[in-house]
C-alpha positions in Angstrom: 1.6 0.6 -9.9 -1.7 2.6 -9.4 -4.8 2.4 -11.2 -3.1 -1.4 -12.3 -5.7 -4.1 -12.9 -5.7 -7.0 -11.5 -8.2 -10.0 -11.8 -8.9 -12.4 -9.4 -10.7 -15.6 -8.8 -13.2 -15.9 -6.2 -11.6 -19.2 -5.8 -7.9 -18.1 -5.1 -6.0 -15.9 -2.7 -3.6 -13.9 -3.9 -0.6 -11.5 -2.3 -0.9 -8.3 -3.4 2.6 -5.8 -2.8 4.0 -2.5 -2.6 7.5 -2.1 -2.1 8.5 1.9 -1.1 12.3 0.7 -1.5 13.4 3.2 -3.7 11.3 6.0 -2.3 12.0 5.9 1.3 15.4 7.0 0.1 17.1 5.2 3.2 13.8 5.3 5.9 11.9 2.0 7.2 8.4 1.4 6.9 7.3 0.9 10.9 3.3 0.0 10.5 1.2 -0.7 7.2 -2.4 -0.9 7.0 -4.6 -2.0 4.1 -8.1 -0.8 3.0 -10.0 -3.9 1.5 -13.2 -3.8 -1.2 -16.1 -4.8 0.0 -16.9 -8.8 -0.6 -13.0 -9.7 -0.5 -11.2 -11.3 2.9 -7.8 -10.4 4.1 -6.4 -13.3 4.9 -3.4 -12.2 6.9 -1.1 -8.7 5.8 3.1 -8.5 6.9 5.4 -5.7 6.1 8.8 -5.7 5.7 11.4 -2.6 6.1 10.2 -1.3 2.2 7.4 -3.5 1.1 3.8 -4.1 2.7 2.0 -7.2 1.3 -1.7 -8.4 1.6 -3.1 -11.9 1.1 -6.7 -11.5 -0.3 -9.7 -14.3 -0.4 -13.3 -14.3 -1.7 -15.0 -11.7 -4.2 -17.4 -12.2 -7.2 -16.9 -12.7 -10.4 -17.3 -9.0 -12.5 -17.5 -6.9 -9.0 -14.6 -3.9 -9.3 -13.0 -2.5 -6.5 -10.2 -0.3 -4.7 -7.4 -1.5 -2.5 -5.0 1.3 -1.0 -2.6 0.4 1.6 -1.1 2.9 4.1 2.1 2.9 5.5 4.2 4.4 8.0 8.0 5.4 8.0 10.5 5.3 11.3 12.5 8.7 10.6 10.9 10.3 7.3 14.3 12.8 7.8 15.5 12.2 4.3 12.5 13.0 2.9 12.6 15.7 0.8 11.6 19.3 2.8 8.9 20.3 0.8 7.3 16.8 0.9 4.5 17.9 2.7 1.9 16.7 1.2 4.2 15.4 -1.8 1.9 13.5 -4.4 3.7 11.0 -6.7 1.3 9.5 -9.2 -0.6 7.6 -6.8 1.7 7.8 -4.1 1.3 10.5 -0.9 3.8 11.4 1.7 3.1 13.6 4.9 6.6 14.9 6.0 5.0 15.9 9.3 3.5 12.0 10.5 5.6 10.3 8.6 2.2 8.6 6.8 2.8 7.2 3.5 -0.2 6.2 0.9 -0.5 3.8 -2.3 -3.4 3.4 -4.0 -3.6 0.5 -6.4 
């Protein structure tokens, strides 16, 4: 879902979620990490075996920004073996760390 919109009231927190399911092709996300725009709060973030989710607060009304989250995978060994590097849309994949990238 990158380069999705999403509004949000300064008012509210919201989840925001990735799930790799289908792409991992098997593999289990082990860590996730999520880089937050300036002015919103992360409230608390959990990841599951495919998914990563974030729980945001704060922002101002008409302010734009970013939120990427990056992952890591337990085996990465049915990855494809050219995947070095392998960028899906929005989506990255280093075969050799095992890091995984979403950018919303």
């Amino acid at each position: 879902m990158a380069n999705n919109k999403f509004i949000k009231d300064p008012d509210s927190v919201l989840d925001y979620a990735v799930n790799w399911l289908t792409w991992l092709d098997g593999d289990t996300i082990s860590a996730s990490s999520w880089t937050i725009p300036t002015g919103l709060t992360e409230d608390s973030d959990t990841f599951g075996d495919s998914t990563a989710t974030v729980w945001l607060s704060g922002g101002t009304v008409g302010i734009r920004g970013n939120l990427d989250v990056d992952g890591t995978v337990i085996n990465f060994i049915n990855m494809p073996s050219d995947s070095t590097g392998l960028a899906t849309g929005d989506l990255w994949f280093n075969s050799t760390t095992g890091a995984i990238h979403r950018k919303f």
